[in-house]
VOPAGU-2260 file (C-alpha; in pm, 1 decimal, decimal comma):
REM VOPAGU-2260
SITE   aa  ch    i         X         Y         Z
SITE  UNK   A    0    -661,9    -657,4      85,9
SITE  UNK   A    1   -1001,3    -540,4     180,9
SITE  UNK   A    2   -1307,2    -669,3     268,3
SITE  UNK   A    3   -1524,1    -391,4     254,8
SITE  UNK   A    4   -1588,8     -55,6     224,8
SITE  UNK   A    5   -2019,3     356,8      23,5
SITE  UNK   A    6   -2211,0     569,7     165,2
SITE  UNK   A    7   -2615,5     676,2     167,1
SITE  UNK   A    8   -2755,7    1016,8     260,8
SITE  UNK   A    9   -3087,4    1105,2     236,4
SITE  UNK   A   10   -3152,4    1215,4     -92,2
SITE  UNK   A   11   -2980,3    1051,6    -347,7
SITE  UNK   A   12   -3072,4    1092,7    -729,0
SITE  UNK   A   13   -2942,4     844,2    -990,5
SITE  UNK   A   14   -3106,5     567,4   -1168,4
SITE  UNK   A   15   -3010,2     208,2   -1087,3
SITE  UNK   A   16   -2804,8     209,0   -1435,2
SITE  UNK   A   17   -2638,9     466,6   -1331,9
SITE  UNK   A   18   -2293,8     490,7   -1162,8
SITE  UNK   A   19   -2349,9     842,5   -1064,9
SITE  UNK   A   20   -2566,8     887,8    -738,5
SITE  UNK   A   21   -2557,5    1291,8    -628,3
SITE  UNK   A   22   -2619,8    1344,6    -281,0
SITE  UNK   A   23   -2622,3    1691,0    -341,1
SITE  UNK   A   24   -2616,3    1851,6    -661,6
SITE  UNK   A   25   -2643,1    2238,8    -727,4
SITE  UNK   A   26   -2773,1    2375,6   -1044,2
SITE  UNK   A   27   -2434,5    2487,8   -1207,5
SITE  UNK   A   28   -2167,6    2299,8    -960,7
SITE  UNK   A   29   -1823,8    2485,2    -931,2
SITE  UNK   A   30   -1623,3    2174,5    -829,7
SITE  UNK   A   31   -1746,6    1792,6    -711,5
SITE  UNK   A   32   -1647,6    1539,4    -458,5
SITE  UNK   A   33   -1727,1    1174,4    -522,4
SITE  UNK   A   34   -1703,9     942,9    -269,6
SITE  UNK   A   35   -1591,8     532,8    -338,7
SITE  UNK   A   36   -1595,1     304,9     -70,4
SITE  UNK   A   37   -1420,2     -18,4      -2,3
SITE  UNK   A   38   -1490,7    -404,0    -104,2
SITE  UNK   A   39   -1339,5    -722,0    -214,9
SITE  UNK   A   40   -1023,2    -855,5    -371,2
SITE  UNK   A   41   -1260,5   -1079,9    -588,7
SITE  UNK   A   42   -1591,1   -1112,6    -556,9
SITE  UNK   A   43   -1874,4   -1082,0    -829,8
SITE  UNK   A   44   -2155,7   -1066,3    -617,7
SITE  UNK   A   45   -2377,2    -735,8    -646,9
SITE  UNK   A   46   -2262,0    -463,3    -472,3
SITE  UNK   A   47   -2559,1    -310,6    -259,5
SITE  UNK   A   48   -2576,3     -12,3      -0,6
SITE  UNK   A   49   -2655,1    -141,2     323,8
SITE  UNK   A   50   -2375,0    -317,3     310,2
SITE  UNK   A   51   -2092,8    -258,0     489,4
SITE  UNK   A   52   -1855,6    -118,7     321,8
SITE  UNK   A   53   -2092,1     131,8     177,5
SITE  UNK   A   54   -2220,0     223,1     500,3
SITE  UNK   A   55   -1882,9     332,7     660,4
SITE  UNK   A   56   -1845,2     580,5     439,2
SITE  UNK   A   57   -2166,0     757,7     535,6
SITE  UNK   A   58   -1952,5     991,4     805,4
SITE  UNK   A   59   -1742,9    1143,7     580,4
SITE  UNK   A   60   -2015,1    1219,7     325,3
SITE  UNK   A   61   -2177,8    1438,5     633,7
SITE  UNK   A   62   -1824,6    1548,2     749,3
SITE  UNK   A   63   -1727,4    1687,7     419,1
SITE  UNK   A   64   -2154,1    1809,8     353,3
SITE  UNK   A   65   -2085,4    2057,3     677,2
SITE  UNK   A   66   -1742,8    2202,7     514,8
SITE  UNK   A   67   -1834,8    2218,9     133,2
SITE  UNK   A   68   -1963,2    2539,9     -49,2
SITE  UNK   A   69   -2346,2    2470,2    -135,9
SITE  UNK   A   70   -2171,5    2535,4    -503,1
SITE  UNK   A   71   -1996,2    2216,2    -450,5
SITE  UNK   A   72   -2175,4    1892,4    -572,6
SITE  UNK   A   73   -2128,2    1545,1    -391,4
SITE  UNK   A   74   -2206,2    1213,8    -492,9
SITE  UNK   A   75   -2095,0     886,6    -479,7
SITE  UNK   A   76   -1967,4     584,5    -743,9
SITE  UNK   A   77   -2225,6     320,9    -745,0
SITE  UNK   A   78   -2000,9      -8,4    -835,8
SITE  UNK   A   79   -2173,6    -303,5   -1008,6
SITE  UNK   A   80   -1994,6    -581,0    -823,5
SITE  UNK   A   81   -1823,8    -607,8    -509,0
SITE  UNK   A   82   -1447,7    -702,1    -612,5
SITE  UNK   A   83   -1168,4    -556,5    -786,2
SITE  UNK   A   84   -1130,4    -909,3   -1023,5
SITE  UNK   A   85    -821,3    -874,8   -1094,2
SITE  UNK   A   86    -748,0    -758,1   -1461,5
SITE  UNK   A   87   -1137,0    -651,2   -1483,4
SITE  UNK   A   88   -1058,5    -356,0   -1223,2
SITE  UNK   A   89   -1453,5    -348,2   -1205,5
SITE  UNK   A   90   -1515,8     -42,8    -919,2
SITE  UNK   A   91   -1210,7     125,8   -1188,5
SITE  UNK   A   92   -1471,7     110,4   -1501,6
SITE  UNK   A   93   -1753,1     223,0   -1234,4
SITE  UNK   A   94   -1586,8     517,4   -1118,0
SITE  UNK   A   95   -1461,4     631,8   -1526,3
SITE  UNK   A   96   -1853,7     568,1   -1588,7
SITE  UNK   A   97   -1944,9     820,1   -1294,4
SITE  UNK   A   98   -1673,7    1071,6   -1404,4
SITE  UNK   A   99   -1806,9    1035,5   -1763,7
SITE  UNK   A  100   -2191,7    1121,1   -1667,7
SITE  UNK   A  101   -2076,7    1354,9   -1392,4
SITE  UNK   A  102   -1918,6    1566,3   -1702,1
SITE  UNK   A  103   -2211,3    1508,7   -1957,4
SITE  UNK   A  104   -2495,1    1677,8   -1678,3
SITE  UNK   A  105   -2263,9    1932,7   -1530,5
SITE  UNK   A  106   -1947,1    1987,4   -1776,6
SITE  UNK   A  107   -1568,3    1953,0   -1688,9
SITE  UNK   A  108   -1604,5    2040,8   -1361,0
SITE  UNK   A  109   -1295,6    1989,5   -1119,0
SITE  UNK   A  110   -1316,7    1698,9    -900,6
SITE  UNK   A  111   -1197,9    1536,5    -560,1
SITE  UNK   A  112   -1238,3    1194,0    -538,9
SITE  UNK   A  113   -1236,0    1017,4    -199,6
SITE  UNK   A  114   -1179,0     685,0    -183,7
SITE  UNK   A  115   -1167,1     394,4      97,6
SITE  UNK   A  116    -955,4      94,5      28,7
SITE  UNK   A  117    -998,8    -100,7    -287,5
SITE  UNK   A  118   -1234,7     280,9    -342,9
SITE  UNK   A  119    -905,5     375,5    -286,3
SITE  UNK   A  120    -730,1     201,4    -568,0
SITE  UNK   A  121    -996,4     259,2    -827,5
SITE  UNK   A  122    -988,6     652,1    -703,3
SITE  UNK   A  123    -580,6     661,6    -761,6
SITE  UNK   A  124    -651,7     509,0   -1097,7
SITE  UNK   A  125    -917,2     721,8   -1255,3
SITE  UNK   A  126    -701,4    1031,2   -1137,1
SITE  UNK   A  127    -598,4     978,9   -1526,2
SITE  UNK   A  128    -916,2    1204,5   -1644,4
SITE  UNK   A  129    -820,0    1558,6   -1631,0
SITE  UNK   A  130   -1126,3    1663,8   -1474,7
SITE  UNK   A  131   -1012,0    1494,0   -1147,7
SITE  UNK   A  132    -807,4    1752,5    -958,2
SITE  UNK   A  133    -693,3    1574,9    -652,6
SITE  UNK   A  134    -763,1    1256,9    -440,9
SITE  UNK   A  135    -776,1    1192,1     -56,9
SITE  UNK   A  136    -732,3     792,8       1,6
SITE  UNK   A  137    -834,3     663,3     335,5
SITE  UNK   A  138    -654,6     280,3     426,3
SITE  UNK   A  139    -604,6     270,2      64,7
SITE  UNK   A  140    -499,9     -69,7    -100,7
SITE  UNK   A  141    -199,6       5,2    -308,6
SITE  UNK   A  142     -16,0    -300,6    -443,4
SITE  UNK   A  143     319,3    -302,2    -556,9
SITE  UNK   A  144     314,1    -177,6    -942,4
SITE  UNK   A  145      64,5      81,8    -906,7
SITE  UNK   A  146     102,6     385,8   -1176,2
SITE  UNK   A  147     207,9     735,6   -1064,6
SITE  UNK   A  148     306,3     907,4   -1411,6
SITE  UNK   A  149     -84,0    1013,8   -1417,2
SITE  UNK   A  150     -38,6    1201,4   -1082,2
SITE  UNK   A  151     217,1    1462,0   -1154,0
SITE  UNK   A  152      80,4    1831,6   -1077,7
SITE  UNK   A  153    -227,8    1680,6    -845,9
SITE  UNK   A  154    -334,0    1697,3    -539,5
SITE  UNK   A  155    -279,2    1303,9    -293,3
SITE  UNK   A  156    -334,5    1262,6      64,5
SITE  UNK   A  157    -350,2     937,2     191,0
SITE  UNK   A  158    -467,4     875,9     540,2
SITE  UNK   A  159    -354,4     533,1     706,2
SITE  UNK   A  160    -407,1     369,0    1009,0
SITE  UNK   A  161    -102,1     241,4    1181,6
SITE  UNK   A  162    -284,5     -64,5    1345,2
SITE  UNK   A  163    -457,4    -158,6     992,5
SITE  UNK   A  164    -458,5    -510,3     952,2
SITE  UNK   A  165    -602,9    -516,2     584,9
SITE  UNK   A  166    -424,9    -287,4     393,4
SITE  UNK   A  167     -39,1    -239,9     430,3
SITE  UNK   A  168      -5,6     136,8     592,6
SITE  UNK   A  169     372,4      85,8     459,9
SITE  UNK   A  170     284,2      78,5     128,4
SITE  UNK   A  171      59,8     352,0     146,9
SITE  UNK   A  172     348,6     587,9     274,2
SITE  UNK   A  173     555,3     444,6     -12,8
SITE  UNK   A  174     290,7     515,7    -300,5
SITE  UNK   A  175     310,4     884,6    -151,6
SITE  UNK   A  176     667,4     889,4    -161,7
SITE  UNK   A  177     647,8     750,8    -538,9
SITE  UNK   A  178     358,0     972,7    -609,7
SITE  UNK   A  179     563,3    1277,5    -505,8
SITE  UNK   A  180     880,0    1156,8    -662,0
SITE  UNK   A  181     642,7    1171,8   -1010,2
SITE  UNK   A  182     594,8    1555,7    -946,3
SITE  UNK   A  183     246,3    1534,3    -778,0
SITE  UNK   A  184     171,1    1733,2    -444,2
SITE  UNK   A  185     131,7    1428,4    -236,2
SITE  UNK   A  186     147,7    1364,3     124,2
SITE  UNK   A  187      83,7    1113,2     383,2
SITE  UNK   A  188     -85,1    1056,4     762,9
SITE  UNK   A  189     -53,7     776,5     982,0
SITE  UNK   A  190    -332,5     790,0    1210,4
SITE  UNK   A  191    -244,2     634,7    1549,5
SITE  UNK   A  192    -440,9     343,0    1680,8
SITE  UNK   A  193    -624,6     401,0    1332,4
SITE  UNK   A  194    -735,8      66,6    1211,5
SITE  UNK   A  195    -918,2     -49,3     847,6
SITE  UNK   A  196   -1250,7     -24,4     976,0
SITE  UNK   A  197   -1148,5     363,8    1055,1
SITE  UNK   A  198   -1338,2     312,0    1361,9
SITE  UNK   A  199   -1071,2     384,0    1654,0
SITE  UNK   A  200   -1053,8     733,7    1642,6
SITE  UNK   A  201   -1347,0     789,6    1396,5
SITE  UNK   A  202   -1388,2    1161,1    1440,7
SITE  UNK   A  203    -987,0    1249,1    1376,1
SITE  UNK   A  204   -1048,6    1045,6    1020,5
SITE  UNK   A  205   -1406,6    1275,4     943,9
SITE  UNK   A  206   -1258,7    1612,2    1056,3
SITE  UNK   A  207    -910,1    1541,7     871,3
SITE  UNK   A  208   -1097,5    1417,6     540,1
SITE  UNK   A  209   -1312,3    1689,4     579,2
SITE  UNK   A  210   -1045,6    1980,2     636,1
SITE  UNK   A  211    -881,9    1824,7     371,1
SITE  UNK   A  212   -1141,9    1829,2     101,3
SITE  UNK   A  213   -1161,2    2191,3     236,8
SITE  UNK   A  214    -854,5    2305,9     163,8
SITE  UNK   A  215    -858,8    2172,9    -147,8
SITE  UNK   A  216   -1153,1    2322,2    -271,9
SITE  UNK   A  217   -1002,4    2629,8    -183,7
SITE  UNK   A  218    -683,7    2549,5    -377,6
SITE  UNK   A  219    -690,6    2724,1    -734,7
SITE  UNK   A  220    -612,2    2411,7    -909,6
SITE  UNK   A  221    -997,2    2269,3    -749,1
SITE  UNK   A  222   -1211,9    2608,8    -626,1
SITE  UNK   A  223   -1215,7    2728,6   -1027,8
């Protein structure tokens, strides 16, 4: 599993109890796109951003910034701790917390979440709240078990690299295949020579994420 994984633009507004941090935020928002990166199997150390995992993330925040409608907000899920924790799912409660302020400033807004690794996970899981329209997962850990009822009638891309030596790239093909199975529009990529860090080949990972939060916004399921 992974090891790492957020990202942090100038201009970020949340308070540090808040899970929420916009990195752009328009007055009345017609859609969002939250961004969760990557971190531990178990770990309860704080979770910070400079490190890491938060940091790699910081491309696709700009790649998806130069694509987006300025009517489009973006922010990103500030997690508490660095691990998943087993049954505690902790980045899972962090991202529901962001979805739940996101909707008490701005309303039920549609939403894209994008999600690295374990951001991943927690991303595919919170696609439960209605408001959450589609998700793109990049190198995303998906265990054996994972739930695809939730999905049916969304919007899943999942980006893996075919050299990743972190997260299984086999098992993210076979989520999609399970995902799509449940009735949700799902598809997958393996990038070639991609690897977990999403470094090899860094600019086909930003422009794909980014025409593919794109796209989606101009879906009518997201853009409304």
């Amino acid at each position: 599993m992974a090891r790492h994984e957020q990202a942090s633009p100038a201009g970020s507004v949340g308070g540090p109890g808040t899970a929420l941090v916009t990195r752009r935020a328009p007055a009345a928002p017609r859609a969002a796109v939250l961004f969760l990166h990557g971190g531990r199997a178990d770990s309860r150390a704080p979770s910070r951003p400079w490190h890491l995992a938060a940091l790699r993330m910081r491309p696709f925040v700009r790649a998806v910034a130069a694509v987006a409608p300025d009517d489009v907000l973006l922010g990103e899920v500030r997690y508490r701790l660095r691990g998943w924790n087993g049954r505690d799912a902790d980045p899972l409660h962090d991202t529901r917390r962001a979805l739940a302020e996101l909707a008490s400033r701005y309303g039920d807004v549609p939403t894209v979440l994008v999600g690295h690794s374990m951001g991943g996970r927690a991303a595919l899981r919170a696609a439960v709240a209605p408001q959450v329209r589609a998700v793109i997962t990049l190198a995303p850990w998906c265990p054996e078990g994972e739930p695809v009822a939730h999905l049916r009638n969304k919007d899943v891309v999942v980006l893996h690299g075919d050299r990743d030596r972190i997260t299984d790239p086999r098992a993210s093909t076979a989520f999609a295949d399970l995902a799509r199975a449940a009735g949700a529009r799902a598809r997958s990529e393996l990038v070639a020579g991609g690897d977990h860090a999403m470094l090899r080949r860094g600019g086909h990972w930003h422009r794909t994420t980014g025409d593919a939060v794109a796209a989606l916004l101009a879906a009518p399921a997201v853009g409304r």
